[in-house]
N, C-alpha and C positions, 0 to 999 in steps of 0.2 A: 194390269187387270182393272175393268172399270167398276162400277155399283151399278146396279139394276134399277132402273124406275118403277119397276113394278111395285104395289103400293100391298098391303096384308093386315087384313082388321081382325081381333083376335078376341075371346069373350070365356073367362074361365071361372067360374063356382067350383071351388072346393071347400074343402073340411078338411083338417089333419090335427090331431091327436098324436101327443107321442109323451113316452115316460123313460127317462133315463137318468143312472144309478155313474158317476165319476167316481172310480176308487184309483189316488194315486200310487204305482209302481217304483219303488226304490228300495235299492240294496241296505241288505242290512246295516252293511259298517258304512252306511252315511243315514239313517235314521237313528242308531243307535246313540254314535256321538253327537247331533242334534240334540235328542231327549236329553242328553245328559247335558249338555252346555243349557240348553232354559232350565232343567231345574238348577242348577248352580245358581242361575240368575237370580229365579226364584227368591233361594236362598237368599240370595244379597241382599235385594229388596226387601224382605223381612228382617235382616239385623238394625240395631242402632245405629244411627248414622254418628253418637257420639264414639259409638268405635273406633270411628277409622280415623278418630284425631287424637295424636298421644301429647300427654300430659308433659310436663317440667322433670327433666329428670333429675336423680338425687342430687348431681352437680350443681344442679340450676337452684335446685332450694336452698342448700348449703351457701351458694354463692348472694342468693336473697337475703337468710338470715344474715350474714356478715355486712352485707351492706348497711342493716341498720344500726350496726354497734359501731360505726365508723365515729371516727374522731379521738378514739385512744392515744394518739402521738402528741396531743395539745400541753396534758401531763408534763412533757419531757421539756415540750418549747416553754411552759412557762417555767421551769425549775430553770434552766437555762438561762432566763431574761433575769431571773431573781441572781443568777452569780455574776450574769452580767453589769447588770447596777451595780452590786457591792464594790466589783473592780474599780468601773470609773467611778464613782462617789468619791474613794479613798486619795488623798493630793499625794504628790512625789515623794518620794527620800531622798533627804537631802544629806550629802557629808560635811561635815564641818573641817577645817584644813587649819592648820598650825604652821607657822615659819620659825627659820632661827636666824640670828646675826653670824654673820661670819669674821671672827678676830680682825685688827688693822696689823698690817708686818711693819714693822720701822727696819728700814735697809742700812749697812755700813758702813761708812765713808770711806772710798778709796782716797787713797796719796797720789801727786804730782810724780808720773814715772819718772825715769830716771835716763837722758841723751846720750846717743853715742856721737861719736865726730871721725869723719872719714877723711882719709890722705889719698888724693889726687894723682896725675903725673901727664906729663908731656910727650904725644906721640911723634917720632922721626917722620921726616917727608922724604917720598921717592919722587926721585928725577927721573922722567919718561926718556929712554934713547929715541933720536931721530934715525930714519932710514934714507937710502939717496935716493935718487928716483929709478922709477921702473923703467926696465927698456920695452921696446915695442920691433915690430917686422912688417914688411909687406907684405900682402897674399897676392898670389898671380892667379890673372885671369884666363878663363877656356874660353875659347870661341866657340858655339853652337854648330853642324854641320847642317850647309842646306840639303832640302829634301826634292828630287822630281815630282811629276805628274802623278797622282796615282792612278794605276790602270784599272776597267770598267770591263762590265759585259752586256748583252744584249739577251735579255728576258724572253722564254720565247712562251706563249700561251697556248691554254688548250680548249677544243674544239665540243659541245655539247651535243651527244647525238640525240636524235631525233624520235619519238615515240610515233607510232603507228592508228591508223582510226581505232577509235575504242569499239568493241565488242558490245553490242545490241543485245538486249534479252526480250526472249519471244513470252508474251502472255496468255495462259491458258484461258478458255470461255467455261464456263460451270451451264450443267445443263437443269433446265427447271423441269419438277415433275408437280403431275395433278391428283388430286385424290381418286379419280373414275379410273387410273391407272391400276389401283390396290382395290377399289371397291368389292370385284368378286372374288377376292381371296377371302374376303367376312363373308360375305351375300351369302354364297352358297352353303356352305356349311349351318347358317343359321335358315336358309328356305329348309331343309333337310328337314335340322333337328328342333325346331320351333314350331317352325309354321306345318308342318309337315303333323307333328304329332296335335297343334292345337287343333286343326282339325278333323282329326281322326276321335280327340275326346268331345268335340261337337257333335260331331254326327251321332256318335253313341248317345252321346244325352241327349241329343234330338227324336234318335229310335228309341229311348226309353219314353220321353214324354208323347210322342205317337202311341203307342203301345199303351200307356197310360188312361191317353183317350179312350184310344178303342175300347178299352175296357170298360172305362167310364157308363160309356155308348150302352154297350154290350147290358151293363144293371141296369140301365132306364127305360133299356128296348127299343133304342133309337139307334142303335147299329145298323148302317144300308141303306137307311134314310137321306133324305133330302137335307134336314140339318145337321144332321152327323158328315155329310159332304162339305155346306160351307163351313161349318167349324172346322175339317179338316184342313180345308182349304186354307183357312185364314190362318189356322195353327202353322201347316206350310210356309205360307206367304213372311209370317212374324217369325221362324225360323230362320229364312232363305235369308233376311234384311238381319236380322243376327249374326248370322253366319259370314253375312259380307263384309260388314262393320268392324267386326273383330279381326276380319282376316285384315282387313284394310290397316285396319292400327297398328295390328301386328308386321305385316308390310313394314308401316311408314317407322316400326321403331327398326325393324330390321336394317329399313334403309338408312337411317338415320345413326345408327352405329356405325355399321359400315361405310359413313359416307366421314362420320370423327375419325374412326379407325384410320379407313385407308387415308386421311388428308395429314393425320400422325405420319402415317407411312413414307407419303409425298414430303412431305416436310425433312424427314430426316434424311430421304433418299438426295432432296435438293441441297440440303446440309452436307453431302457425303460428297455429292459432285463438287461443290463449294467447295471444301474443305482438299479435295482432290486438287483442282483449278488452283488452287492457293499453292499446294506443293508445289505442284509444275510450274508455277510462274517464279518461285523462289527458287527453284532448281536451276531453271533458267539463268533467272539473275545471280545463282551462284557461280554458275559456268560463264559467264557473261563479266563478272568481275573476277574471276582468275586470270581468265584470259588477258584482260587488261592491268591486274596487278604484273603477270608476266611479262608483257609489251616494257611498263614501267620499268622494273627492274631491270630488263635487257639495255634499255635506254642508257639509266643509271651508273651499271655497270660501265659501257663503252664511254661514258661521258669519264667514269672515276679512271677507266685504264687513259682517256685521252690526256684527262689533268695529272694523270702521276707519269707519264713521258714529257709531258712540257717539265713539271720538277724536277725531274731526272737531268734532265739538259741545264734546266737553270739552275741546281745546287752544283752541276761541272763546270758551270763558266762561273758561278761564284766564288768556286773553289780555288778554278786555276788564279782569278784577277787577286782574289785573295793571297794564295801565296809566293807572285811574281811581289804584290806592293809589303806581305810580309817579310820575301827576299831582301827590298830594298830598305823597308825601314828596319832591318836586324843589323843592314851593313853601316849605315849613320849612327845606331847608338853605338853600336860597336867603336866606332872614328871618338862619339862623346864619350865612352866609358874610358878611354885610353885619354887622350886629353884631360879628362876631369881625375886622374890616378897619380898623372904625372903633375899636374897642377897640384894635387892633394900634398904629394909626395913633398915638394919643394916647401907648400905651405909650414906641415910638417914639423922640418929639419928648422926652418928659422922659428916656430915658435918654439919648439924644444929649446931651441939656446937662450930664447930670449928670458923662457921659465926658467932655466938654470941660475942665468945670472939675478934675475929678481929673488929668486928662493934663496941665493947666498946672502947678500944682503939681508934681506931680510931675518934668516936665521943670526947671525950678526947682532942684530939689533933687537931680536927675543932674550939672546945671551947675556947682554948687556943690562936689557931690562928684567931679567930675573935674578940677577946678583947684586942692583940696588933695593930689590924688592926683599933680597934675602937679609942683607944687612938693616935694614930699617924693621922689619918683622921682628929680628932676633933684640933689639934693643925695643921695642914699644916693648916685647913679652919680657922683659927684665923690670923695665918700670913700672909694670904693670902687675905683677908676680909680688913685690914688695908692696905697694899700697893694696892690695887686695889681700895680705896677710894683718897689715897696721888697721884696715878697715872693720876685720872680722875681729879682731882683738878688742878691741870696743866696744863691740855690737854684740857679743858677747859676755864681756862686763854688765853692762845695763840690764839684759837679757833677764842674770841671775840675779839683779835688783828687783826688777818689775816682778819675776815670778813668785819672790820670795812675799813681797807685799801683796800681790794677787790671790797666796793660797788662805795666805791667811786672812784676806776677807770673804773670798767664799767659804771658808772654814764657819765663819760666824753667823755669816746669811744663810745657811743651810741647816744650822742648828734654828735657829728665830723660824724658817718656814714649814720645819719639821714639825716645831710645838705649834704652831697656829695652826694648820693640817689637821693634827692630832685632834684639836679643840672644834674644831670648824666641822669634820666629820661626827665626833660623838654629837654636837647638835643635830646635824641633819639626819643621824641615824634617828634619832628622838621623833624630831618630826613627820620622816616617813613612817616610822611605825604606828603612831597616832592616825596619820592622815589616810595609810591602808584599811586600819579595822573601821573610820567612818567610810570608806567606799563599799568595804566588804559587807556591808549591816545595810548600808542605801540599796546594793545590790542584792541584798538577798530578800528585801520587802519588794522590789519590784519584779526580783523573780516567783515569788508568792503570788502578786498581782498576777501577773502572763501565766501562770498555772489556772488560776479560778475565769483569765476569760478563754485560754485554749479548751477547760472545762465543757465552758457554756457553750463555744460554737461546736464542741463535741458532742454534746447532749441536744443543741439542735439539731444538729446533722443527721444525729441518731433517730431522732423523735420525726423530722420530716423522709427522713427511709424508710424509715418502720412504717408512716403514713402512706408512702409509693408503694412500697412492698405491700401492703395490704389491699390495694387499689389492685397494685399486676395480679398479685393471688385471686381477688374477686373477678377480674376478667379474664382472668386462665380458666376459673373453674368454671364460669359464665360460657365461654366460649367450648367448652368440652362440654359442656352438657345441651350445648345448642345442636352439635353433632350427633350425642347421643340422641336426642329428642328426632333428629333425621332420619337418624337408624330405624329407631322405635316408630317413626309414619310410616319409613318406607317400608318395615314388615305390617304394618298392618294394614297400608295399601297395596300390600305385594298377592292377596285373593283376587282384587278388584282390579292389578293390571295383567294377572293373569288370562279371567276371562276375555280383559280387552283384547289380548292377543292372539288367541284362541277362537275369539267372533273374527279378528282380521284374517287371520289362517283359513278359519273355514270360508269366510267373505270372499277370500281369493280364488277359492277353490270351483272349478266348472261343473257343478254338479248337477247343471241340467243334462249335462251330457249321458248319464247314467241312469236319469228319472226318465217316464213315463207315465202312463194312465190308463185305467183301461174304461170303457163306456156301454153298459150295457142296459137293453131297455127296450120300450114295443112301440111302433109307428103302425096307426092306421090313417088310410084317405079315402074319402066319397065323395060324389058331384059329379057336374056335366061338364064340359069342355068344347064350346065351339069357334073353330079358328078360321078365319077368312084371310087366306093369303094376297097379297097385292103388291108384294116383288121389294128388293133392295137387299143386298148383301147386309148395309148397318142393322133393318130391320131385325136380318136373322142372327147376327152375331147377339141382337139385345135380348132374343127370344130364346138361346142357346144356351144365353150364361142365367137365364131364369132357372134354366130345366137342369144346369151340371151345377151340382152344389161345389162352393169354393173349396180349390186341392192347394193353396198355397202358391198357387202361382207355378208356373213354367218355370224349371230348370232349366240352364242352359250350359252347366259346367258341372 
């Protein structure tokens, strides 16, 4: 539709007067809590604002006063430093020690003991018997039997059979799909239930905003007229291009789902064939390698029965070569065993006699030589038996000389070292008794001293605890009363965040939704109006919106 050239010169004098009275419309229970939330405010705004800061609580002064009496523990360190000095000041204890002499012993003269003199004797000689000589024998020799050829066999081998062509596996093809394949399984249900009802709720608020007009129209008395048609018109025209726009959008998201949708769909349908194609081709190649592990094995098999008939043959001809050459070598030892028996045998009988005749001899001359051995023994023990009597008869004698002199100087020297003993302990009894009670009197001044300085570092210990302890006590009670002091803001800021949550409560709240106005009041108008039309569509749309006072604009939804 095009614009009109025609041109429209227009010329209006009026006058309007008008009085109007806005009383706002809203529900009781949202003016009511309103009023009440500003006067609260009110309120607030006229207390002290030192209110709402709380003061030191009792903890916190308590914990003030004490701070300033600190230093009470100095007391204890200097009584402390005072026992301390006195310790170290004072020098050692010393003990004084005492010795004694210990007696000389003068020892007893022993006497020149007293000799014994020993009688000797002459041992008899044995004469060794000789023996005659040993006899001796000849051994007889065996002769070895010779042996034949040993007999052989012929190996016979076996034949590996043969495997057959391997079995082929067939490869499936996967088929691809596209999205425009699934697209109107979405499309349609969404042209239906979308597009279908958007616009149906168009059109209605199209015919409401028509209708809107014409009513418009219908109060200014421009109903049926000439600009009540192009404002229809154009009202039209800005519907129809709404209407297309939206449906268009709406369209292109239809399509546009439907086109993710369905290419999801393609996607996993191409997935399925895929995943199908895959089985089939490993199916294949399952069947494809049975078959050929069966060829295998068949092969295998006739290859193991061909090599275990060649062994079969060749452990028989091993067997028999075996025991034709066992035959013959059982018959030679046989021939060596009997040769080497009767050879033994002769051996034998000559070494037996020859051992007979040696063993007599020589028993002979055992005989011989144990009956000069017996007569020489029996005469050495006779002259031997008598000076070993004359030897101890002596030895004896002198014995009871020496012992007799011997007792009686230990007799003398034990009395002499009993009395110097005697003398020698009562001194040193003296002295240690002396030299104890100077250790026990040194000791018990320096256990005095280590009394007054364990004192002192006890009394420091004391005096700087009682100092920490006073310190943790001030900041325990410092730190409780800093909470309490938190307590004590947050209720007295607990009015002022109440409001604050209460203006945010109601802040949040849609309460225009609920309010209105209402306006009421008198328009008059006078004057002349001369209007010279001269064509153009914009013309009249500018002359249209002079004459419809603003409604908010056109709904469209």
């Amino acid at each position: 539709m095009g614009l009109s050239t025609k041109k429209t010169t227009s010329k209006t004098n009026q006058t309007q007067n008008e009085t109007a009275t806005t009383t706002p419309n809203n529900p009781s229970w949202v003016t009511g809590p309103m009023q009440n939330l500003v006067g609260k405010i009110d309120q607030l705004g006229n207390m002290d604002p030192q209110s709402f800061v709380a003061g030191p609580s009792q903890l916190q002064q308590q914990a003030f006063q004490q701070a300033g009496n600190l230093g009470g523990w100095q007391t204890g360190n200097q009584q402390a430093q005072s026992l301390a000095l006195q310790a170290a000041g004072g020098g050692p204890n010393l003990a004084q020690s005492t010795g004694y002499t210990a007696p000389t012993i003068q020892g007893a003269t022993l006497g020149s003991p007293t000799l014994a003199s020993t009688t000797g004797y002459t041992p008899q000689q044995m004469v060794a018997a000789q023996t005659g000589p040993a006899q001796s024998y000849n051994a007889n020799l065996v002769n070895a039997p010779q042996l034949g050829n040993a007999n052989t066999y012929q190996a016979t081998t076996g034949t590996a059979a043969g495997v057959g062509r391997a079995a082929q596996a067939q490869a499936q093809q996967a088929q691809a799909s596209t999205a425009a394949q699934f697209m109107d399984a979405y499309r349609n249900p969404y042209q239906q239930q979308v597009v279908d009802s958007y616009l149906a709720d168009f059109d209605a608020n199209a015919g409401r905003a028509q209708a809107q007009q014409a009513a418009q129209a219908a109060r200014n008395g421009a109903f049926g007229g000439s600009r009540y048609g192009i404002a229809e018109g154009a009202l039209g025209g800005e519907l129809a291009r709404a209407r297309a726009s939206g449906l268009g959008g709406i369209l292109q998201q239809g399509f546009n789902t439907a086109a993710a949708l369905g290419g999801e769909d393609a996607s996993r349908a191409t997935s399925t064939s895929g995943l199908n194609a895959q089985l089939g081709t490993q199916t294949s190649q399952f069947n494809a390698g049975e078959q050929n592990q069966n060829a295998r094995l068949s092969a295998q098999l006739r290859t193991q029965a061909n090599l275990a008939n060649a062994g079969f043959q060749n452990e028989a001809g091993q067997f028999n070569a075996g025991a034709r050459n066992n035959f013959a070598l059982t018959g030679a030892q046989m021939g060596l065993q009997a040769g080497l028996a009767n050879s033994d045998a002769s051996n034998r009988a000559a070494e037996f006699g020859a051992n007979a005749t040696n063993n007599f001899a020589l028993q002979n001359a055992n005989f011989s030589q144990q009956a000069n051995a017996a007569n020489t023994d029996a005469s050495n023990r006779a002259s031997e038996f008598g000076a070993n009597w004359q030897n101890q008869a002596g030895m004896a004698n002198t014995d009871a000389a020496n012992n007799f002199a011997l007792q009686r100087f230990g007799a003398e020297n034990q009395r002499g070292l009993a009395q110097a003993d005697l003398n020698a302990a009562a001194s040193q009894f003296g002295a240690n008794a002396f030299n104890q009670n100077q250790q026990f009197n040194a000791g018990q001044g320096d256990t005095a001293a280590s009394r007054r300085l364990q004192a002192a570092g006890l009394l420091g210990d004391l005096a700087n605890s009682a100092g920490s302890n006073t310190l943790n006590d001030i900041a325990l009670q410092a730190n409780l009363g800093s909470q309490q002091q938190q307590l004590a803001q947050a209720q007295r800021l607990a009015p002022l965040a109440q409001l604050q949550a209460m203006a945010q409560l109601y802040g949040g709240l849609p309460l225009n939704m609920f309010g209105g106005q209402t306006v009421t009041g008198n328009s008059s108008m006078n004057g002349t109006n001369t209007e010279k039309s001269s064509g153009g569509l914009f013309n009249s749309l500018l002359g249209l919106g002079s004459l419809i006072p603003f409604q908010g604009g056109i709904k469209l939804s």
